[in-house]
FIDO-972748 format. One record per residue (C-alpha): x, y, z; residue in one letter. Coordinates in steps of 0.05 Angstrom, whole numbers, plus 5000, padded with zeros to 4 digits. Layout:
% FIDO-972748
XYZa/...
//
This chain:
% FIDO-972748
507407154779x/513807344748x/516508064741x/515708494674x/520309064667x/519309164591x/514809004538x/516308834466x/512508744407x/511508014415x/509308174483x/504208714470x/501308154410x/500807654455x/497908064511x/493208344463x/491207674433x/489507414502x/486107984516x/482507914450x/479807204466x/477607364530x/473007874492x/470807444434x/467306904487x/462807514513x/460007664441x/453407394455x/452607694533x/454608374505x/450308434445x/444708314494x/446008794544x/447409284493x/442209914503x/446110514485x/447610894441x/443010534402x/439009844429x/441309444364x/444508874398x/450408844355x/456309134407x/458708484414x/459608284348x/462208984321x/468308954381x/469108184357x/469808364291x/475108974304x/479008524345x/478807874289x/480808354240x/487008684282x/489907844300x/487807544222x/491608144188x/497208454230x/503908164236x/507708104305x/514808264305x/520808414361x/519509174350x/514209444389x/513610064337x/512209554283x/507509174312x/503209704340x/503610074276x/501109474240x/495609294295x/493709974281x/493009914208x/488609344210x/484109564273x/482610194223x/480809774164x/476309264205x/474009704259x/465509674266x/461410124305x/461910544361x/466010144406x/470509814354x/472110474326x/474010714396x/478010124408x/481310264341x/483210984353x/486310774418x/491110384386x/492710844326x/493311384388x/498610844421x/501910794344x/503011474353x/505711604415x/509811024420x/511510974346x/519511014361x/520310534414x/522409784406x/521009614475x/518610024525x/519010074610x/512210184652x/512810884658x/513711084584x/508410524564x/503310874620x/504511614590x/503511364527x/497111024533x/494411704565x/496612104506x/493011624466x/486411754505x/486612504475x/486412214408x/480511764411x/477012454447x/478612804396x/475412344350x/469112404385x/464412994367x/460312884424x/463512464475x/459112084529x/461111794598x/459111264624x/461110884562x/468010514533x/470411254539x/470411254612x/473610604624x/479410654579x/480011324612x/479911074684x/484910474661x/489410914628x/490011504688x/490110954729x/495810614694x/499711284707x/497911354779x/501810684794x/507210654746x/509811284791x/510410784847x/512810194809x/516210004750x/513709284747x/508209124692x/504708604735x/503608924793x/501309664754x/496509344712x/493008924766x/493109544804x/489209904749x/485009254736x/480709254799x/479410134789x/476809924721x/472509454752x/468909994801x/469210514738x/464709894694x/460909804750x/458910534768x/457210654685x/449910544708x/449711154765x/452611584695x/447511324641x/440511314658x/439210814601x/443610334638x/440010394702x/433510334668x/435809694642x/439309414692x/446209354655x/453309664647x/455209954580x/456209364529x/462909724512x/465309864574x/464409064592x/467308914528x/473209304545x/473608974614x/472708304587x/479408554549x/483408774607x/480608064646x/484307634587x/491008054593x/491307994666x/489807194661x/495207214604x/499907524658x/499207024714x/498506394665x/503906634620x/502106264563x/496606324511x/495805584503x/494105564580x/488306024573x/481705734581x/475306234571x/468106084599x/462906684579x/459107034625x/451906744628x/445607194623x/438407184626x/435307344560x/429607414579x/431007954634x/435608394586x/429408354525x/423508584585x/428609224585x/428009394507x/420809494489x/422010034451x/427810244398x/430610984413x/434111274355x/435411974326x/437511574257x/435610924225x/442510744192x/450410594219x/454110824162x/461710714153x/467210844107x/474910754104x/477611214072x/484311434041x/488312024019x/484212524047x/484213244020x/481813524089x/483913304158x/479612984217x/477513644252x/474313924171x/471613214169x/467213354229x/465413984220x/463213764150x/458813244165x/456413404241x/450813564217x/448612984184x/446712544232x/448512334311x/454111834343x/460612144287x/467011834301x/473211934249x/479111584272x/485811594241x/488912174193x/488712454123x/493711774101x/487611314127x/481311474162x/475111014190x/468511464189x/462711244227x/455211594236x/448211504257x/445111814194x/438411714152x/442011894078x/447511414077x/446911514005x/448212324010x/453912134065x/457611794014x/457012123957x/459712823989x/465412374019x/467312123948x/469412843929x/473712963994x/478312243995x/477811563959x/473911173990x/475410454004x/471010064032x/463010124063x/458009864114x/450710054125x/446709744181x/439809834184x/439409944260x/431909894266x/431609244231x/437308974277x/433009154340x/426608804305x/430208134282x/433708134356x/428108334394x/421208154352x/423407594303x/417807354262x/421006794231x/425306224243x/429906394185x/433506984153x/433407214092x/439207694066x/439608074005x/445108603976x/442409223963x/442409123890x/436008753901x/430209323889x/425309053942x/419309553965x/420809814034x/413909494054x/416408724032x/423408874076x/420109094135x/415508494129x/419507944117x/425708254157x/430208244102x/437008434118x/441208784068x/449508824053x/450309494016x/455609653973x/458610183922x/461110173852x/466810503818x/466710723752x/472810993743x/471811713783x/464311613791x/462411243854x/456010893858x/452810763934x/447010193925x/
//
């Protein structure tokens, strides 16, 4: 395993893209392991999405500034629930730190990466261990602990690697959920499952060398663990956001109160809201007045947890939520629905 002194932009892509894969083959084993915050069995696919979004729209260049600016940029726009928003704010919190740098030494990288932590804190209203939280956390003070010692990327990171392994593993003795169930945090693996493709990146060397095989699960011993949905709030509602009149900290203080799980990442230029909340509807149309809003996403959490967990029927049926059904013919038939707003000039319309 060869030495790396320095990382470039084209290195941190292709670390990240590795990293990336790795993840994508454990879609299906974390999505049913997920339990907290909410049981909805859609971690998985919300941290695949983020991380499709950040490799189909960024653009890799020699510059690390550019790249991670741009990586940044799209994480925000495709981020999707808790853990994808996490994961986004990480790297807007590495933009921002390390936004001057073309290439970068261990040390400078490590510091960085710890600043970054602070933002995706402070993006938090109520921050939980046991979670992604506490994994990037250990990685990224671990990270620091060893780049004192050595400047080599190799050897720091697999350093790091095997505390973030203990730190996943010990998410259980943190979150009573998790012991209940018999399972780490879904994000915290996810994140894991990250680190595991960047370190195989390291000692392969090559993307094209990379071969993934996903963790296998029992099904039936991870849905024996969710009888029962536990939710403050029926709906995951998101919105990116631009041009904000207020910053993050009003943002929160605004809307704390309107639900469970809030999570703004970004800044006043471009923000990704996320909350647990049972008036999407009101959410959105007191966001309208404070930024333009760009793009939306409700999930209806306790109809994911029925069609994952109690599916009636073989098939799906989706609507958008221009369809007027009666709430009793959704619930029945499991009918999942893509909402969506309408501009009207300055009016906006949530459906």
């Amino acid at each position: 395993m060869a030495k790396i002194s320095y990382l470039d932009g084209i290195r941190f892509y292709n670390a990240f893209a590795a990293g990336g894969y790795s993840l994508i083959q454990q879609k299906a084993y974390l999505n049913e392991i997920n339990v907290f915050p909410v049981a909805d069995a859609d971690t998985g696919t919300n941290l695949v999405s983020t991380i499709n979004s950040i490799l189909n729209k960024s653009h890799k260049k020699r510059s690390l500034r550019d790249t991670i600016k741009s990586m940044s940029d799209s994480a925000l726009m495709g981020a999707r629930g808790n853990s994808g928003i996490i994961f986004a704010q990480f790297l807007v919190g590495l933009s921002k730190e390390l936004g001057d740098h073309c290439c970068i030494t261990m040390d400078k990288f490590a510091e960085g990466a710890n600043k970054a932590m602070t933002h995706v804190y402070d993006s938090i209203t109520e921050p939980v261990e046991g979670t992604i939280l506490t994994v990037m956390r250990v990685w990224s003070e671990a990270i620091k602990k060893y780049s004192l010692a050595s400047a080599d990327y190799c050897n720091v990171l697999t350093l790091a690697y095997s505390v973030t392994q203990e730190a996943l593993e010990n998410t259980p003795n943190q979150l009573e959920i998790l012991k209940e169930a018999g399972v780490v945090d879904a994000g915290a693996q996810g994140f894991v499952s990250f680190l595991a493709g960047v370190m195989k990146f390291i000692q392969e060397g090559s993307i094209k060398n990379i071969q993934w095989k996903a963790t296998d699960i029992s099904q039936d011993k991870i849905i024996s663990n969710h009888a029962d949905l536990e939710t403050n709030y029926r709906y995951c509602t998101e919105a990116v956001i631009s041009d904000s009149k207020i910053d993050v900290s009003e943002f929160k203080r605004r809307f704390r109160t309107y639900g469970d799980s809030l999570i703004i990442a970004g800044s006043k230029e471009k923000m990704h809201l996320h909350i647990h909340t049972d008036s999407p509807d009101k959410f959105f149309y007191e966001v309208k007045d404070l930024a333009t809003i760009k793009d939306i996403k409700v999930d209806d959490m306790y109809m994911q947890y029925q069609v994952s967990h109690n599916r009636r029927y073989p098939i799906g049926i989706i609507t958008d939520s221009a369809c007027d059904l009666p709430d009793e013919i959704i619930e029945k038939y499991q009918i999942q629905q893509i909402s969506f707003g309408i501009n009207f000039g300055d009016y906006f319309l949530f459906r």
